[in-house]
Each structure stands twice: as C-alpha cells, then as structure tokens.
Backbone as JSON, one array per atom type, in Angstrom:
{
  "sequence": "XXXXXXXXXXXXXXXXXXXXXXXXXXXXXXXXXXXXXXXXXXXXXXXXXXXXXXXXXXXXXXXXXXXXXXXXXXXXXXXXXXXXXXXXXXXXXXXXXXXXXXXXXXXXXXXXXXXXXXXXXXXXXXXXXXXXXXXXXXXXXXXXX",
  "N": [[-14.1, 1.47, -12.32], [-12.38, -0.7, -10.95], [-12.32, -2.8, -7.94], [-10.59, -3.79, -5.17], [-10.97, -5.51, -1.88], [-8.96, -7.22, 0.67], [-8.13, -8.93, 3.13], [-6.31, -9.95, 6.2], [-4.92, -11.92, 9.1], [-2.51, -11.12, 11.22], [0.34, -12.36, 13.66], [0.52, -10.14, 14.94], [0.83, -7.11, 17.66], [-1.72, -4.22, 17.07], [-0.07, -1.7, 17.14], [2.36, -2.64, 16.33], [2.06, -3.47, 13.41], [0.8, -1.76, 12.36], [2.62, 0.78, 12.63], [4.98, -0.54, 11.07], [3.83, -0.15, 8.78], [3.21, 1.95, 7.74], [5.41, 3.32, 7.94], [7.86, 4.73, 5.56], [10.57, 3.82, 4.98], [10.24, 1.02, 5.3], [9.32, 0.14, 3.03], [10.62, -0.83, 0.83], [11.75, -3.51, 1.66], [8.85, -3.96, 2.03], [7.88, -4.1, -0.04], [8.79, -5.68, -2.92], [9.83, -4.9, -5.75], [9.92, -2.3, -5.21], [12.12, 0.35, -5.19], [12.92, 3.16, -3.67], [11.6, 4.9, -1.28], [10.96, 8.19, -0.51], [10.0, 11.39, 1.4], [8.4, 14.19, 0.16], [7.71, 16.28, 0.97], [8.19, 17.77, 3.51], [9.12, 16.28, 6.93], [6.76, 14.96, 8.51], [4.44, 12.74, 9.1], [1.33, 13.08, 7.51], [-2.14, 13.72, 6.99], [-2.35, 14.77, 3.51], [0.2, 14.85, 3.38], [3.16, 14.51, 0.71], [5.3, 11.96, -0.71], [7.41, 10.2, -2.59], [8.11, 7.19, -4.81], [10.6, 5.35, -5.89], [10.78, 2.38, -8.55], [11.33, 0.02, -9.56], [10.06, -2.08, -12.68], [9.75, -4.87, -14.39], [12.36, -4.39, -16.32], [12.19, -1.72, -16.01], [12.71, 1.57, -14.86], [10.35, 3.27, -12.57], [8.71, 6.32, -11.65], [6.39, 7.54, -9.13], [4.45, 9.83, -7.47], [2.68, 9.82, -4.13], [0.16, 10.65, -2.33], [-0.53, 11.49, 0.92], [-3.96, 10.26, 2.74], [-5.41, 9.73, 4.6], [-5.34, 9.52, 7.89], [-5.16, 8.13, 10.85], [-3.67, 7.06, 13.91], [-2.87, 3.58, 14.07], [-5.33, 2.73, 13.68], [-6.25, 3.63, 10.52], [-4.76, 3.99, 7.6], [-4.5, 5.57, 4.45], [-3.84, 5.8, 1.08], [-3.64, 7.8, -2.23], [-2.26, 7.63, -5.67], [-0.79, 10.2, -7.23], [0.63, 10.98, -9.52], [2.57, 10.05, -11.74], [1.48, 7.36, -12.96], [-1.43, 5.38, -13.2], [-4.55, 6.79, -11.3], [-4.39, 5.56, -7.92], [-5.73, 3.65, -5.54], [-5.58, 3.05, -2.09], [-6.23, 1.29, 1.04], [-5.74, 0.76, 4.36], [-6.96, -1.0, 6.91], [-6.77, -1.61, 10.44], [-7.22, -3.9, 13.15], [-7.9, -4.58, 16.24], [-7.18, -7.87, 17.39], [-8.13, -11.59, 18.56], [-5.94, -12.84, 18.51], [-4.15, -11.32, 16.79], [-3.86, -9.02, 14.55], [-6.01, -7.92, 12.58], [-5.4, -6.75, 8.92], [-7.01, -4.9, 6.42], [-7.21, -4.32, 3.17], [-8.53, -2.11, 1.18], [-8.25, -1.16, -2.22], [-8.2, 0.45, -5.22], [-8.32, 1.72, -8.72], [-8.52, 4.36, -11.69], [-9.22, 3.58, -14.8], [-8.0, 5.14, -17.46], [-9.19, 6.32, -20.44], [-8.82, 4.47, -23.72], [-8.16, 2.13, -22.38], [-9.79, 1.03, -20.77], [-11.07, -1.08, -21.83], [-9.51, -3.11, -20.71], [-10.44, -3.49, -18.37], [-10.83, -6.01, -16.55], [-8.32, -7.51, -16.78], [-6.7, -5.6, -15.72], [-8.09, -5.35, -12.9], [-7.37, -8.2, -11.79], [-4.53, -8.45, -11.77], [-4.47, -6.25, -10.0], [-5.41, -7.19, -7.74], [-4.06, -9.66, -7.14], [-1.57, -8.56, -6.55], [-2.37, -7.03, -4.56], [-3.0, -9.23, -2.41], [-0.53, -10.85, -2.78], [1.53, -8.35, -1.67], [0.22, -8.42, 0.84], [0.9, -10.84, 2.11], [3.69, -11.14, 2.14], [3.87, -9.1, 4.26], [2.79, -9.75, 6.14], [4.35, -12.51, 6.62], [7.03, -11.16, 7.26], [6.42, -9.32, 9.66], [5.55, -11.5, 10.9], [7.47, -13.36, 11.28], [9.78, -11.63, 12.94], [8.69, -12.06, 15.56]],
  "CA": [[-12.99, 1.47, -11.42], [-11.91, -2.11, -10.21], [-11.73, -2.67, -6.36], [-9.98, -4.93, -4.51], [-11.02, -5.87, -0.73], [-8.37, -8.16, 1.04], [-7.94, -9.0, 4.88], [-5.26, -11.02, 6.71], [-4.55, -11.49, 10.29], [-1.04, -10.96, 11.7], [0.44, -12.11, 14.74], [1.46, -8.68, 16.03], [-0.25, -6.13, 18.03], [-2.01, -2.83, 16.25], [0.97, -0.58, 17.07], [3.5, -3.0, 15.66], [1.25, -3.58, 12.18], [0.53, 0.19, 12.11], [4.19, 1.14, 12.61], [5.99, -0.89, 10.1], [3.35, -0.13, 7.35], [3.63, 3.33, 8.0], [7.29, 4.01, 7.84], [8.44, 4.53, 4.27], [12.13, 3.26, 4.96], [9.72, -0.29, 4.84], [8.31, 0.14, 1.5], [11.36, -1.5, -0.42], [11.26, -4.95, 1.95], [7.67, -4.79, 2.31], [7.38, -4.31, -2.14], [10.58, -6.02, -3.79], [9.81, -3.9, -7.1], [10.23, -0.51, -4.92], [14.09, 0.74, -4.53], [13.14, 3.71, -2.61], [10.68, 5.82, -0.78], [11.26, 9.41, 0.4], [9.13, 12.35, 1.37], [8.8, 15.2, -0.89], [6.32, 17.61, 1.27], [8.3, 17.74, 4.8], [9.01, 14.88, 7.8], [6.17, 14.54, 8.63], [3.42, 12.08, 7.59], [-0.14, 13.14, 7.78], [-3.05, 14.23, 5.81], [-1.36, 15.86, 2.55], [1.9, 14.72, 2.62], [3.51, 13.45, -0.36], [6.34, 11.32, -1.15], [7.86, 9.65, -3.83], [8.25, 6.14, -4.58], [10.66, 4.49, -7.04], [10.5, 1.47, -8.32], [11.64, -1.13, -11.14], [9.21, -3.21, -13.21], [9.47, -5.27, -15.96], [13.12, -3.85, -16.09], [12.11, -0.29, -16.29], [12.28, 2.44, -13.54], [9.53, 4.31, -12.77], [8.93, 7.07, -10.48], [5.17, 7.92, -8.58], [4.2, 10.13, -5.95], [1.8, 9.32, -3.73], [-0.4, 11.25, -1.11], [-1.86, 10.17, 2.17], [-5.56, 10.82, 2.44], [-6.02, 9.63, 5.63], [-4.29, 8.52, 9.07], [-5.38, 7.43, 11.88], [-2.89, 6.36, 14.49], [-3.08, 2.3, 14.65], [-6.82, 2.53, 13.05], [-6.52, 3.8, 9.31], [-3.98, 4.68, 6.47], [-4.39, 5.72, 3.05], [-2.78, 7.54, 0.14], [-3.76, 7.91, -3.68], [-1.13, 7.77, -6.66], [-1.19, 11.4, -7.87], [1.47, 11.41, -10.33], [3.44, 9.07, -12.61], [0.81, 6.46, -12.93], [-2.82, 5.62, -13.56], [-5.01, 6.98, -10.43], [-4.19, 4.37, -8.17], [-6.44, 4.67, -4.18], [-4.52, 2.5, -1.34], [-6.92, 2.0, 2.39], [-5.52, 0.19, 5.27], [-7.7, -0.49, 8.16], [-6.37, -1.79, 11.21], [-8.39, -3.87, 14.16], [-7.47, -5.62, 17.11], [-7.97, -9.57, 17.18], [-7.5, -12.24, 20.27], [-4.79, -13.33, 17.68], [-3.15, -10.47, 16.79], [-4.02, -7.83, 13.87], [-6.57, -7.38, 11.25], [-5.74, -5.7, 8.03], [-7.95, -4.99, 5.84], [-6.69, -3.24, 2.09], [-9.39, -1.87, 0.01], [-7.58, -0.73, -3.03], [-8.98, 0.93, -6.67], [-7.85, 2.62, -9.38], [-9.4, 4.62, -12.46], [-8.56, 3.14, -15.97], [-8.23, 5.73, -18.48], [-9.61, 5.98, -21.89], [-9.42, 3.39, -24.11], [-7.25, 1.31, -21.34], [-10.98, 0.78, -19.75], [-11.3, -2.59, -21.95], [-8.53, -3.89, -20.14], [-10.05, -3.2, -17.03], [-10.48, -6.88, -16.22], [-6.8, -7.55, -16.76], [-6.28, -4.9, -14.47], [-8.64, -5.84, -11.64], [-6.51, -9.43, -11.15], [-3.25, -8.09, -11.52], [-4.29, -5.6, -8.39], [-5.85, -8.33, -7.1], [-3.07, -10.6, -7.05], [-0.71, -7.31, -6.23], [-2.89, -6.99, -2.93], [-2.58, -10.67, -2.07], [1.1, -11.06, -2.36], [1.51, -7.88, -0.28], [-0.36, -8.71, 2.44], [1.44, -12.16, 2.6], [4.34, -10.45, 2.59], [3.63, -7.91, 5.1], [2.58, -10.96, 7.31], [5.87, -13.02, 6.61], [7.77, -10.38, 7.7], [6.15, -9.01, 10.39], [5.52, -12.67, 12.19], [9.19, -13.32, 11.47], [10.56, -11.8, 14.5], [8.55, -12.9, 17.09]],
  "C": [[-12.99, 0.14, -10.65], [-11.49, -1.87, -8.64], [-11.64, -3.73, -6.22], [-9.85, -4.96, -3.03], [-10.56, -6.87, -0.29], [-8.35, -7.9, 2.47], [-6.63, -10.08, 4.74], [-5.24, -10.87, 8.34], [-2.72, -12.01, 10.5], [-0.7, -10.92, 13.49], [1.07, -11.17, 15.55], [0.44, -8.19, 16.57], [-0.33, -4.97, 16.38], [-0.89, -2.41, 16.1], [2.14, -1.25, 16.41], [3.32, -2.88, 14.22], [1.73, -2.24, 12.01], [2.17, 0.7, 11.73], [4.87, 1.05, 11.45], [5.03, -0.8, 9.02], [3.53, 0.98, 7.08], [4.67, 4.07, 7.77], [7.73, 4.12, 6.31], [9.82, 3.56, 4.41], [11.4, 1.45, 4.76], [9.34, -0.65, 3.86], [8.97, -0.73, 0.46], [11.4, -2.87, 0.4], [9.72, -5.23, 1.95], [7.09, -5.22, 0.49], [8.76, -4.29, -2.56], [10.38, -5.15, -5.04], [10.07, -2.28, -6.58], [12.03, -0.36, -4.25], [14.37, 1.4, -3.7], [11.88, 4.56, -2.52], [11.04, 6.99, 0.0], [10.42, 10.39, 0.48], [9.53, 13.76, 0.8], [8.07, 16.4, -0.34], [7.07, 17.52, 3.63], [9.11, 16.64, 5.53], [7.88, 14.14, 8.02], [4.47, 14.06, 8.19], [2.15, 12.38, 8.16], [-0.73, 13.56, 6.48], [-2.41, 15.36, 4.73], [-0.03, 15.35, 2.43], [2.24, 13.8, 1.7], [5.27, 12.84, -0.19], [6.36, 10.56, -2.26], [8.57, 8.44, -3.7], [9.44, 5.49, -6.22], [11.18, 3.33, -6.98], [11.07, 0.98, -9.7], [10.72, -1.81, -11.4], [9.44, -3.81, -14.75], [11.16, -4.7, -16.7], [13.45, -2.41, -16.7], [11.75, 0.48, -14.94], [11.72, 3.84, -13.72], [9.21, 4.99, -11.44], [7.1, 7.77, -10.4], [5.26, 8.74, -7.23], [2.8, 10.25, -5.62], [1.48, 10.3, -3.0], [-1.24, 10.49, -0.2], [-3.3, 11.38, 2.1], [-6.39, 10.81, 3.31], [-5.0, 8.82, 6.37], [-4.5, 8.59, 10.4], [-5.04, 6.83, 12.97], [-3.48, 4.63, 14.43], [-4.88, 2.35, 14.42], [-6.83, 2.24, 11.33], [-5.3, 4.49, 8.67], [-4.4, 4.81, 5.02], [-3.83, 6.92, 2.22], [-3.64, 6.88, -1.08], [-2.24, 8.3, -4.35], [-1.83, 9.53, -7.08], [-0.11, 11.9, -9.19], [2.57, 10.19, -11.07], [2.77, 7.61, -12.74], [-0.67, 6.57, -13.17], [-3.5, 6.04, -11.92], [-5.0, 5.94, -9.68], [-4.86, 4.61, -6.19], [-6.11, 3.56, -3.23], [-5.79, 2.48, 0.28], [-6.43, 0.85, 3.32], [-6.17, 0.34, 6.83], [-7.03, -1.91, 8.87], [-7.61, -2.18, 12.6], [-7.73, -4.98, 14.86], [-8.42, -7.19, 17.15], [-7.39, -10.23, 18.8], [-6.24, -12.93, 19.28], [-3.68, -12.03, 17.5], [-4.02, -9.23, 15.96], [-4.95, -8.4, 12.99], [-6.52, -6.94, 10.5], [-6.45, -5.93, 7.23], [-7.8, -4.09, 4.78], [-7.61, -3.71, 1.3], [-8.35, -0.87, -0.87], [-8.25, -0.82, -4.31], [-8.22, 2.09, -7.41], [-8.53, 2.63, -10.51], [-8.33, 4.24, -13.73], [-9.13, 4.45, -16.98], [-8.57, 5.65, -20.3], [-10.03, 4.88, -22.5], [-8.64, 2.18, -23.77], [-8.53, 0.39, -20.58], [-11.05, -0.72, -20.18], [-10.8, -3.56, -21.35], [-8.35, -4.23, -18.75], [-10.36, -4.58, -16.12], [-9.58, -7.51, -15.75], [-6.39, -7.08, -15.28], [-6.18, -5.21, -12.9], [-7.91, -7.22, -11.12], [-5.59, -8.97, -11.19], [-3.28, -7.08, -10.36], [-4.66, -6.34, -7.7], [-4.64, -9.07, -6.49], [-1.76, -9.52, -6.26], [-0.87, -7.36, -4.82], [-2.72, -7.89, -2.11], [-1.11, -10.92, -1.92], [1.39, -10.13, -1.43], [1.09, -8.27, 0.67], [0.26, -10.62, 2.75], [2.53, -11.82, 2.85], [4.54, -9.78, 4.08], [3.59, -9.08, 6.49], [4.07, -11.97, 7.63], [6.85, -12.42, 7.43], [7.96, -9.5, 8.87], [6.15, -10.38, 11.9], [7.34, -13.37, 12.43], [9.76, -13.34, 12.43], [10.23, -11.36, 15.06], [9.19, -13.27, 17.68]]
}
C-alpha cells in the first residue's frame, strides 16, 4: 500500500483551512476533475457519513463514495473511498503556525491483484495528486486575503 505524506503552510487561520476543506460544495474548485459532491447518508458530516463524489477523468465520468473516518473540529479530517474505486484512505491534520496553517495529508491506497506491479506508477501519480492539491488548496485559500 503506497503512502503519501505532504505538508504546506497556508496563510489562513485553523478555522478558515478547516472550513473550506470540509465543506463539500468546495470539492469541485478545490479538484478541477470533480463536477460534484453531495451527501448520501444525511446533512450532517461526521464519523460515518457518506457522500458521493463525481468526477471526469481522462474524458470519462466516474462516480465514488467516500466515508469520513474521522473529524475533529479544526484538528483532523479523514474519509476512505468505499465504493467505485480502488481503496483509496484521505488524512488531513490541521496545526496552528505564527504564519498561518499547517496541513499535513497522509494519503494511501490498496492496489488490488495483479494491479500491485503497478504499484510504483501508482505511488507518484498520488504523489503528484497530493502535491497539486495542496497547492491548490493554498492558491485559493491565500487568494482572498
């Protein structure tokens, strides 16, 4: 299982970070390949709830739902892929700086079968996945200051 540990700092506070990662309605500016995000288990988001994410790639649309796994006000988020995709495990940790924010996305997913050879491949393309997000996420967030 390939992991991928990235940081960034962002000039926002916690509660701003936290907020706008948090919100689904952000999911399609914060990932240009996602069209839409909605919840499929309720309003509200905590431990267990799922929603559903779709998305275009490669010009094919595909549809995942995700669960959170953990949440934390302005500390910790995470979800796992549970459906329309390879196992795919998501962790956002959150820490105050004299600058602004800390995140910190550990992210892994399990390669099935005989997909495992490929799991090199894999590991940079989440790699690189994690990296553009979080530049993103930063872009957009220091924006409007």
């Amino acid at each position: 299982m390939p992991e991928i540990i990235k940081s960034i700092l962002i000039e926002q506070t916690v509660e701003e970070v936290y907020d706008y990662l948090t919100a689904l309605k952000n999911l399609p500016e914060r990932i240009p390949s996602v069209l839409k995000a909605e919840m499929i288990s309720g309003e509200e988001i905590q431990i267990g709830s799922q929603y559903l994410v779709t998305s275009k790639v490669l010009g094919k649309q595909t549809e995942m739902i995700y669960e959170i796994t953990i949440i934390e006000r302005n500390q910790v988020y995470g979800t796992k892929v549970i459906s329309g995709s390879q196992p795919l495990y998501e962790r956002y940790q959150f820490e105050e700086d004299e600058k602004g924010t800390k995140v910190t996305v550990t992210a892994n997913g399990d390669m099935p079968g005989l997909i495992k050879i490929f799991s090199g491949s894999f590991k940079r393309l989440l790699k690189k996945q994690v990296e553009n997000d979080l530049e993103r996420l930063k872009d957009i967030l220091e924006e409007g200051r």
